[in-house]
N, CA, C and O atoms as a GROMACS GRO file, in nm:
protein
  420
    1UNK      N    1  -1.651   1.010   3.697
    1UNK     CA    2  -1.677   0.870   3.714
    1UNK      C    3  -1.828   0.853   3.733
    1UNK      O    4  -1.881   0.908   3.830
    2UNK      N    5  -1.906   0.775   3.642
    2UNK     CA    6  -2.045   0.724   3.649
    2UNK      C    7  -2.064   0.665   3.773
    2UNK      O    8  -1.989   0.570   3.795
    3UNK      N    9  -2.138   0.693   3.855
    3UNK     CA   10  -2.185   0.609   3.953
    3UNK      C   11  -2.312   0.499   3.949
    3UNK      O   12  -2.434   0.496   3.941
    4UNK      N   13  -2.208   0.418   3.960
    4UNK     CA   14  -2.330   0.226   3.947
    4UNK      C   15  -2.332   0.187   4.043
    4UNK      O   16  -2.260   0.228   4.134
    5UNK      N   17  -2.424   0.083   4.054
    5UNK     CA   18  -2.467  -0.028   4.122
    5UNK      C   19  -2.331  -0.132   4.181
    5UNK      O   20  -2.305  -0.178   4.292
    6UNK      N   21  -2.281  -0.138   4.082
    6UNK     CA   22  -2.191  -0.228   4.093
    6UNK      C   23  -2.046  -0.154   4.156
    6UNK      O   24  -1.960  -0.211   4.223
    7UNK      N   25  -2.048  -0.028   4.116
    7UNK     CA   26  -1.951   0.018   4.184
    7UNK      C   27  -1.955   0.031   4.330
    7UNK      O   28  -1.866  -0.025   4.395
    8UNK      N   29  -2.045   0.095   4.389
    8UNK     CA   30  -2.077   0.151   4.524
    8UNK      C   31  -2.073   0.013   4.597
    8UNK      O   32  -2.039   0.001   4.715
    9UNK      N   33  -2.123  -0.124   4.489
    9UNK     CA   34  -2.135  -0.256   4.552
    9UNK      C   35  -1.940  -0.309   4.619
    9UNK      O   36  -1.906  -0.358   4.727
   10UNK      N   37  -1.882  -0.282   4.532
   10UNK     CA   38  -1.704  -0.270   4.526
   10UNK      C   39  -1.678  -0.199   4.618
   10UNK      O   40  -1.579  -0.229   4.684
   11UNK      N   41  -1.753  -0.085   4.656
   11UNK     CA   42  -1.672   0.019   4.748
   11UNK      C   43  -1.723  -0.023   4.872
   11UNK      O   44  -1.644   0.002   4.963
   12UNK      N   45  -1.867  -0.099   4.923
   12UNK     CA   46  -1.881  -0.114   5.012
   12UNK      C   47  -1.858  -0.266   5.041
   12UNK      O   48  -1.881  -0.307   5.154
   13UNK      N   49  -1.824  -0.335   4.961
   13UNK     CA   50  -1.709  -0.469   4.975
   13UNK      C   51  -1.575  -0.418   5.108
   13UNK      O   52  -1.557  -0.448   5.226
   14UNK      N   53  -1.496  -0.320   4.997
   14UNK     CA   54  -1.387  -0.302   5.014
   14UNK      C   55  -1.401  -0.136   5.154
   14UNK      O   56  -1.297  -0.095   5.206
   15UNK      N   57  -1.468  -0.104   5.170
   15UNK     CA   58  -1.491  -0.038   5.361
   15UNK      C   59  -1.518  -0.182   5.449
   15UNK      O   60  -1.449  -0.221   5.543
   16UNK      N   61  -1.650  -0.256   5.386
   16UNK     CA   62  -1.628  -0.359   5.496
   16UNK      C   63  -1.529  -0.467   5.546
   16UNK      O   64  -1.526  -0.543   5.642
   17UNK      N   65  -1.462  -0.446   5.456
   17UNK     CA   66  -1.269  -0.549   5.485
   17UNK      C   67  -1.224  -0.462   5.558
   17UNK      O   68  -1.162  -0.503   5.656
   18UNK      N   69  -1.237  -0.318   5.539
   18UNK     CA   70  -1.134  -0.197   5.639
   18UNK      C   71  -1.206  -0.257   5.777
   18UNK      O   72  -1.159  -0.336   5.859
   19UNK      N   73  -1.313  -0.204   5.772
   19UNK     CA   74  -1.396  -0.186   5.918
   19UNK      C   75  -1.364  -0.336   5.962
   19UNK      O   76  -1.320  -0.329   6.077
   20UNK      N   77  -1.370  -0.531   5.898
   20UNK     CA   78  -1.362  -0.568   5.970
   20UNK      C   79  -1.187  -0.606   6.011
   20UNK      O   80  -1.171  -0.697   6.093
   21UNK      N   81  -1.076  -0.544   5.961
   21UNK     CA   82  -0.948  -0.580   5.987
   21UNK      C   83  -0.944  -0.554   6.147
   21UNK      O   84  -1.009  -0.457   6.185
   22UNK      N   85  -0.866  -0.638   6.258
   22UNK     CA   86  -0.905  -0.618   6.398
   22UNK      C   87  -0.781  -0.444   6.455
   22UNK      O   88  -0.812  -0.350   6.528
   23UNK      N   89  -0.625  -0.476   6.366
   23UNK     CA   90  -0.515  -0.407   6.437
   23UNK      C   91  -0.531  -0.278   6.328
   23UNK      O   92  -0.448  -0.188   6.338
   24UNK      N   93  -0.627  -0.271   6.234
   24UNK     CA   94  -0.574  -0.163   6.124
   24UNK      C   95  -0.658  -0.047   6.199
   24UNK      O   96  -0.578   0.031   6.252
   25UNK      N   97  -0.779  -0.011   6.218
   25UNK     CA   98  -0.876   0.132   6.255
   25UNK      C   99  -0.879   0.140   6.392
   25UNK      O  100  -0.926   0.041   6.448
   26UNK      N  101  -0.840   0.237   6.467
   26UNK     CA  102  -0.915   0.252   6.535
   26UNK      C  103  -1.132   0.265   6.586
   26UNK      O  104  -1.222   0.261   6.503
   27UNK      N  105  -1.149   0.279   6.729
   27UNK     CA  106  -1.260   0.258   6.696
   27UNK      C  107  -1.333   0.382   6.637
   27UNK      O  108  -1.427   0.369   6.557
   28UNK      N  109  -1.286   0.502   6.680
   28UNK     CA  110  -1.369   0.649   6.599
   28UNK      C  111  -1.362   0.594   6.460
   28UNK      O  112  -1.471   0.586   6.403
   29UNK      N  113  -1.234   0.546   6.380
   29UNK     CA  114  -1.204   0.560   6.245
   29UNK      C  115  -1.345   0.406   6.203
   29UNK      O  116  -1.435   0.438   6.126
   30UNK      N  117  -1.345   0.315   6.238
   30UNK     CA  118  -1.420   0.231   6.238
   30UNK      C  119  -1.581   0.286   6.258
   30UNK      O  120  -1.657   0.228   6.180
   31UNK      N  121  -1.633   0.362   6.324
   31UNK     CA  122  -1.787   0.435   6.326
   31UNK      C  123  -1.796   0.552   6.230
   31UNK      O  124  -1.895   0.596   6.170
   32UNK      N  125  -1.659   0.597   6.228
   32UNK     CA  126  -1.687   0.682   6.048
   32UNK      C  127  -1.708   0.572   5.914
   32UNK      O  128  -1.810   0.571   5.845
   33UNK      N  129  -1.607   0.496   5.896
   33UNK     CA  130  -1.668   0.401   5.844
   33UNK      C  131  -1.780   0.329   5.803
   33UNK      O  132  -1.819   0.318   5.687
   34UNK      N  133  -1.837   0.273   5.918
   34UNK     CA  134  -1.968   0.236   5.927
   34UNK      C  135  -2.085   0.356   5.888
   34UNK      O  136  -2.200   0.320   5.860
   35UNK      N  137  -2.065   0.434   5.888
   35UNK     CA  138  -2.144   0.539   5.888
   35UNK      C  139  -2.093   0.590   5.706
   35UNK      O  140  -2.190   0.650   5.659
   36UNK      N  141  -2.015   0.584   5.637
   36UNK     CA  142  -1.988   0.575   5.559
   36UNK      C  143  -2.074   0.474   5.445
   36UNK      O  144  -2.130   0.501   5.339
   37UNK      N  145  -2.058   0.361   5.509
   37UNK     CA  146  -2.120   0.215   5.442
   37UNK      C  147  -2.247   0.237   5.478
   37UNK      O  148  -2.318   0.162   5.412
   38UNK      N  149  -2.320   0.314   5.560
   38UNK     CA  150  -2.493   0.350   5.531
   38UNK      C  151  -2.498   0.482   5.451
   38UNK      O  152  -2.605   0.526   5.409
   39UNK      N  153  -2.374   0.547   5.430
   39UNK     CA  154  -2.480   0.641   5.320
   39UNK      C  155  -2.458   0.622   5.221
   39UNK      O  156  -2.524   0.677   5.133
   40UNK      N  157  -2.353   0.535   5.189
   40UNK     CA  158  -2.286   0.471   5.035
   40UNK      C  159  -2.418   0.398   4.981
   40UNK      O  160  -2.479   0.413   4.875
   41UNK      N  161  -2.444   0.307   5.096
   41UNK     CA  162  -2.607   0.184   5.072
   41UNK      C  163  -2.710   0.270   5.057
   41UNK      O  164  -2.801   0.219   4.991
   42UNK      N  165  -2.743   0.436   5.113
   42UNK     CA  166  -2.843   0.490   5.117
   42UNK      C  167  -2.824   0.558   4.911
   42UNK      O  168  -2.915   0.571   4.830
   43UNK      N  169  -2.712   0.578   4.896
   43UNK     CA  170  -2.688   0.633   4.752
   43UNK      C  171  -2.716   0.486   4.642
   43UNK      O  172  -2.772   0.505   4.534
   44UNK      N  173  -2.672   0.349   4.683
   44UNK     CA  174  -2.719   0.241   4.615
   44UNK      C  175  -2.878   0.252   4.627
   44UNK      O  176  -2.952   0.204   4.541
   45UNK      N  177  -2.913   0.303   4.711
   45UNK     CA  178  -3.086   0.263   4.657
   45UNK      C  179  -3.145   0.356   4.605
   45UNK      O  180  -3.245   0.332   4.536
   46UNK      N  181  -3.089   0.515   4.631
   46UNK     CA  182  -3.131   0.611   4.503
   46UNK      C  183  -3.099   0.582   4.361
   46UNK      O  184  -3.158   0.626   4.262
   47UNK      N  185  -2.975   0.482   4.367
   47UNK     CA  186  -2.957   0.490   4.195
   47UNK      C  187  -3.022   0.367   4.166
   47UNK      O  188  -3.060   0.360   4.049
   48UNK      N  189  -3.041   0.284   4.226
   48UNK     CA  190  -3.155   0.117   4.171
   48UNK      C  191  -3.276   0.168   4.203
   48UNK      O  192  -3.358   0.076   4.219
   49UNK      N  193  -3.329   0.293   4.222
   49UNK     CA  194  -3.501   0.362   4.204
   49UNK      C  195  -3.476   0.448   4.094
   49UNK      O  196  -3.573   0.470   4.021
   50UNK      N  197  -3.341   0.516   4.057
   50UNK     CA  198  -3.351   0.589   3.962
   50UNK      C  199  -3.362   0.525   3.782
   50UNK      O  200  -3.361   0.589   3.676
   51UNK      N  201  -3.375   0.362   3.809
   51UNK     CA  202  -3.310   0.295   3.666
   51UNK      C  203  -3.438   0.324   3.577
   51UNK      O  204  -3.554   0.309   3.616
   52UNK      N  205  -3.413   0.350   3.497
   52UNK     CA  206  -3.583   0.353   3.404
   52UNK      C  207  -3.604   0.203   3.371
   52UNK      O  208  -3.529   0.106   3.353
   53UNK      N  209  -3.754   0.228   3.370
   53UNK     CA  210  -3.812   0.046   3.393
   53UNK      C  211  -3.820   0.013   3.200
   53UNK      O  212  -3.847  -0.100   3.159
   54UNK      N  213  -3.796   0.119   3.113
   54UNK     CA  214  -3.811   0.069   2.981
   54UNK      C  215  -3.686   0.113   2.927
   54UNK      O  216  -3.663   0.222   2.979
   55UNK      N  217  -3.588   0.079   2.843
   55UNK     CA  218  -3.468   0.136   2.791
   55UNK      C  219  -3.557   0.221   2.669
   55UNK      O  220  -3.656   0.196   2.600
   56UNK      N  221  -3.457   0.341   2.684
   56UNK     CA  222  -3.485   0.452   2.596
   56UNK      C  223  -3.515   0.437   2.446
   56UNK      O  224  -3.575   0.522   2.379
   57UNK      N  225  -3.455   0.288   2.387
   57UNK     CA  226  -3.437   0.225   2.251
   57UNK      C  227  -3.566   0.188   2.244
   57UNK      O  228  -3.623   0.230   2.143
   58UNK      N  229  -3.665   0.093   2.352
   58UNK     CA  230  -3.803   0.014   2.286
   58UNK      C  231  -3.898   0.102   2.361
   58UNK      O  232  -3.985   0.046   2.429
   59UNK      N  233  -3.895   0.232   2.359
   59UNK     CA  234  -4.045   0.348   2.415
   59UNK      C  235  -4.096   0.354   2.287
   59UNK      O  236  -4.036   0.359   2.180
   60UNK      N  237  -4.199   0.353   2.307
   60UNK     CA  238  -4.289   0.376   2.133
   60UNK      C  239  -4.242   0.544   2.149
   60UNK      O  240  -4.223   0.612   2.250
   61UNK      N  241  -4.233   0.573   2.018
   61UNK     CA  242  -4.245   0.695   2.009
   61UNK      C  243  -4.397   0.752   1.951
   61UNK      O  244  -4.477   0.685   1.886
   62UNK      N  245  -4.413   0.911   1.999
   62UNK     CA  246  -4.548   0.975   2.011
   62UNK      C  247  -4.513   1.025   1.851
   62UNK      O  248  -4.418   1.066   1.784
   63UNK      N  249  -4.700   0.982   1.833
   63UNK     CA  250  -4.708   1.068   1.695
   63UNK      C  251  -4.714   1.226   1.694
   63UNK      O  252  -4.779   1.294   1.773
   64UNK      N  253  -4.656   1.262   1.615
   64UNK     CA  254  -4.656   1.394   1.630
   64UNK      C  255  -4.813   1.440   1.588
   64UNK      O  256  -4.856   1.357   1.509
   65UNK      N  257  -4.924   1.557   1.618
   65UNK     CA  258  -5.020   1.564   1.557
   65UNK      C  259  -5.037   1.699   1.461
   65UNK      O  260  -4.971   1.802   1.469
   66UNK      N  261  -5.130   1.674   1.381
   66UNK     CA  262  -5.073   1.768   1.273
   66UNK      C  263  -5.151   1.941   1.309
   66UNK      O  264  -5.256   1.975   1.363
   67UNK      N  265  -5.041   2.010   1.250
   67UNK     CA  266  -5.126   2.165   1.280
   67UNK      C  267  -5.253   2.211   1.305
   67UNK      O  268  -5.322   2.228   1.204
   68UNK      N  269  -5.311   2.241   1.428
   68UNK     CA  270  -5.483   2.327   1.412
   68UNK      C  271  -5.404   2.422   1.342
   68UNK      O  272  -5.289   2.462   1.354
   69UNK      N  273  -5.525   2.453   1.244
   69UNK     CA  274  -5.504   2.592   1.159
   69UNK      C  275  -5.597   2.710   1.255
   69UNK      O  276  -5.708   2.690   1.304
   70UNK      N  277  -5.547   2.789   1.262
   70UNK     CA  278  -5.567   2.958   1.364
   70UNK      C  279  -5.675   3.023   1.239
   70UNK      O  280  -5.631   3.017   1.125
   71UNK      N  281  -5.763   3.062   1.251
   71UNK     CA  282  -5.885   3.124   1.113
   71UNK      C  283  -5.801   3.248   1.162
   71UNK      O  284  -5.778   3.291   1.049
   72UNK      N  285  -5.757   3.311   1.220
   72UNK     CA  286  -5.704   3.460   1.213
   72UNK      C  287  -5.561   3.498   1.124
   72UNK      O  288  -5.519   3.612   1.101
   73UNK      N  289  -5.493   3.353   1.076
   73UNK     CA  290  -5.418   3.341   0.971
   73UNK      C  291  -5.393   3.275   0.879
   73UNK      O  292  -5.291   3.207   0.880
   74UNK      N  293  -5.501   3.276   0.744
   74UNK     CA  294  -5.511   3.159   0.697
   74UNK      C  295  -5.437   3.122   0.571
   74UNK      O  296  -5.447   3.027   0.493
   75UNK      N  297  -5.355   3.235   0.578
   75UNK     CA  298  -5.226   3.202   0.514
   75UNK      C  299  -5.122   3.131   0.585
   75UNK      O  300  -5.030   3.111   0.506
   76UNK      N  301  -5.098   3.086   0.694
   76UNK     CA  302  -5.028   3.010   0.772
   76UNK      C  303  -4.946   2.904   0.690
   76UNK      O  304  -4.989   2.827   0.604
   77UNK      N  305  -4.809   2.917   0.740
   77UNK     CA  306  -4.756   2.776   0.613
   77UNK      C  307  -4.764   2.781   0.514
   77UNK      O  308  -4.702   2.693   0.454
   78UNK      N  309  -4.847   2.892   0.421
   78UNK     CA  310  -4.809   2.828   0.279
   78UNK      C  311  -4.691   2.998   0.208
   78UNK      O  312  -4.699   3.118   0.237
   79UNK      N  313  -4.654   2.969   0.170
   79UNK     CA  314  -4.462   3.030   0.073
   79UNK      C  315  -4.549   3.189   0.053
   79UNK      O  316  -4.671   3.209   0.051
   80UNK      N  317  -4.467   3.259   0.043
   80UNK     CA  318  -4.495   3.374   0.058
   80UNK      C  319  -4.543   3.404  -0.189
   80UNK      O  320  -4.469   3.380  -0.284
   81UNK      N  321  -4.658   3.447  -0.188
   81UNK     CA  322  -4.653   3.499  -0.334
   81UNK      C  323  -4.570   3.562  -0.398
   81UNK      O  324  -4.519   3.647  -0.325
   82UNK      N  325  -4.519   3.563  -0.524
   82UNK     CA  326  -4.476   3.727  -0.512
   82UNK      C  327  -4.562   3.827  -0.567
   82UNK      O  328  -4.516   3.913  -0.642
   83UNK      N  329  -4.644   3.825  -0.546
   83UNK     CA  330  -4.748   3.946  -0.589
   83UNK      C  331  -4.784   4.024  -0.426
   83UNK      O  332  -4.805   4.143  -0.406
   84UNK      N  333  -4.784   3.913  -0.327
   84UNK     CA  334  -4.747   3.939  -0.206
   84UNK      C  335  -4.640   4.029  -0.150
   84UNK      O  336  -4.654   4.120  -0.069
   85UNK      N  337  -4.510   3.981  -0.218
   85UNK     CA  338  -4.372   4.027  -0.138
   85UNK      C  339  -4.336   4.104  -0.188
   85UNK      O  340  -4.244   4.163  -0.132
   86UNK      N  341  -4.384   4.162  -0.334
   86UNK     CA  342  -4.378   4.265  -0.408
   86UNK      C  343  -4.474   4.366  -0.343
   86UNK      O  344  -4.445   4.483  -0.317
   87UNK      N  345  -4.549   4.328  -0.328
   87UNK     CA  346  -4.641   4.478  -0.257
   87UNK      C  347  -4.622   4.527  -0.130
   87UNK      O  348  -4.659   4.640  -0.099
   88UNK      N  349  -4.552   4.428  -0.033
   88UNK     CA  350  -4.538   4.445   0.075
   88UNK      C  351  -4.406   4.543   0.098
   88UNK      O  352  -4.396   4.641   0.172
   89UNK      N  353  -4.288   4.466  -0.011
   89UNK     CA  354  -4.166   4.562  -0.018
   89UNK      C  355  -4.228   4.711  -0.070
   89UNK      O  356  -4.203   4.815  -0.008
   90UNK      N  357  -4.304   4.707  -0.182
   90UNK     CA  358  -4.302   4.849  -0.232
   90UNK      C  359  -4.392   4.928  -0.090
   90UNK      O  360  -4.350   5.044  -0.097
   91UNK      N  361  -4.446   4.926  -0.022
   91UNK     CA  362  -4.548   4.961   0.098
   91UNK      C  363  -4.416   4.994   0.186
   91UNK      O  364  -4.431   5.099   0.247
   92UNK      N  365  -4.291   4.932   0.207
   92UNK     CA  366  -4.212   4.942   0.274
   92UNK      C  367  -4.108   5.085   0.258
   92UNK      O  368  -4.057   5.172   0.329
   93UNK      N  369  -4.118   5.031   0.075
   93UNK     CA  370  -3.948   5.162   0.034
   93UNK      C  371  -3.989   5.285   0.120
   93UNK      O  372  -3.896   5.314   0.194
   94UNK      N  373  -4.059   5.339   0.130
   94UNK     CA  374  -4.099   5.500   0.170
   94UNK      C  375  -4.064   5.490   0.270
   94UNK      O  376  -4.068   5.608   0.307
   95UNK      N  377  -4.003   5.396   0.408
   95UNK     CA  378  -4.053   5.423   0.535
   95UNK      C  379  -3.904   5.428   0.542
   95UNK      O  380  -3.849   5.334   0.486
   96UNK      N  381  -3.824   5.518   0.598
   96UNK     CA  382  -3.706   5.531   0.620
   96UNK      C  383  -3.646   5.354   0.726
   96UNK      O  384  -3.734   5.289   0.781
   97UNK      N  385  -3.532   5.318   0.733
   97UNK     CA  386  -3.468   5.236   0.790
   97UNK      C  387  -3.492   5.271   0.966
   97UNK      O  388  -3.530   5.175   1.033
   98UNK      N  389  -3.474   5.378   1.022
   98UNK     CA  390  -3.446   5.383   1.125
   98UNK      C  391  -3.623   5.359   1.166
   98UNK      O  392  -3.636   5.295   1.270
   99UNK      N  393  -3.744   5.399   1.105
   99UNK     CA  394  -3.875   5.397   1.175
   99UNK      C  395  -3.921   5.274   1.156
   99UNK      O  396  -4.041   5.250   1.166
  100UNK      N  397  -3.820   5.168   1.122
  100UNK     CA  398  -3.892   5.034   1.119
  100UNK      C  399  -3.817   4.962   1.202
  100UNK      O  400  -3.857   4.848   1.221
  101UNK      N  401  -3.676   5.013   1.281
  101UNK     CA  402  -3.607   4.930   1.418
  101UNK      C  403  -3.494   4.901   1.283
  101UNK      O  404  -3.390   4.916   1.347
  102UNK      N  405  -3.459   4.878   1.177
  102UNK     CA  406  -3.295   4.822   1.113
  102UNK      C  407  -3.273   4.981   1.155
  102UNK      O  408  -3.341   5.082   1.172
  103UNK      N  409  -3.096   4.926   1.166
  103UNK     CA  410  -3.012   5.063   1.190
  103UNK      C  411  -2.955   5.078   1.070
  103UNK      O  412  -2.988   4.988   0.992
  104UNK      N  413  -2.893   5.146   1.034
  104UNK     CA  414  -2.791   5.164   0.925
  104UNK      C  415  -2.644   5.081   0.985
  104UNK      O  416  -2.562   5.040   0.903
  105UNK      N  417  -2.622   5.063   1.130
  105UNK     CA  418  -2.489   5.006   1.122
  105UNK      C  419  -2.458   4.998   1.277
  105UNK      O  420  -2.350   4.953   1.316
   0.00000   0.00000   0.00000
């Protein structure tokens, strides 16, 4: 169950009809009560500080900004060649599976 404003407002309606009926509580059951209806009111004012002051729908949204490029890779982002991925695989075949971390299984 969501906890609102309006609910906790209902619940502490309906303790203060208990607490004021004269033949229904005793008086212990009546100071639990009351003591009840201040921390119910103390939880109503955490959730009316918690409301966001702009709905999530009209926040501007942030521009995203575009990539610093790193000079230590200035191939960054752009598709691999294949004059690239060809040399890199053939540099590779020789090196057995297990001295590069793949297992066989």
């Amino acid at each position: 169950m969501k906890v609102t404003e309006t609910r906790l407002d209902t619940l502490i309606d309906n303790l203060n009809t208990l607490i004021c009926e004269d033949d229904l509580l005793t008086r212990q059951e009546r100071e639990t009560l009351v003591r009840a209806v201040a921390a119910i009111g103390a939880m109503k004012a955490r959730v009316s500080m918690k409301k966001p002051t702009v709905p999530a729908a009209s926040k501007p949204k942030e521009e995203k900004q575009a990539p610093i490029p790193d000079p230590r890779f200035p191939n960054a982002r752009q598709a691999w060649v294949a004059e690239e991925e060809t040399l890199l695989l053939d540099a590779l075949d020789g090196v057995p599976n297990d001295d590069i971390g793949v297992g066989s299984g």
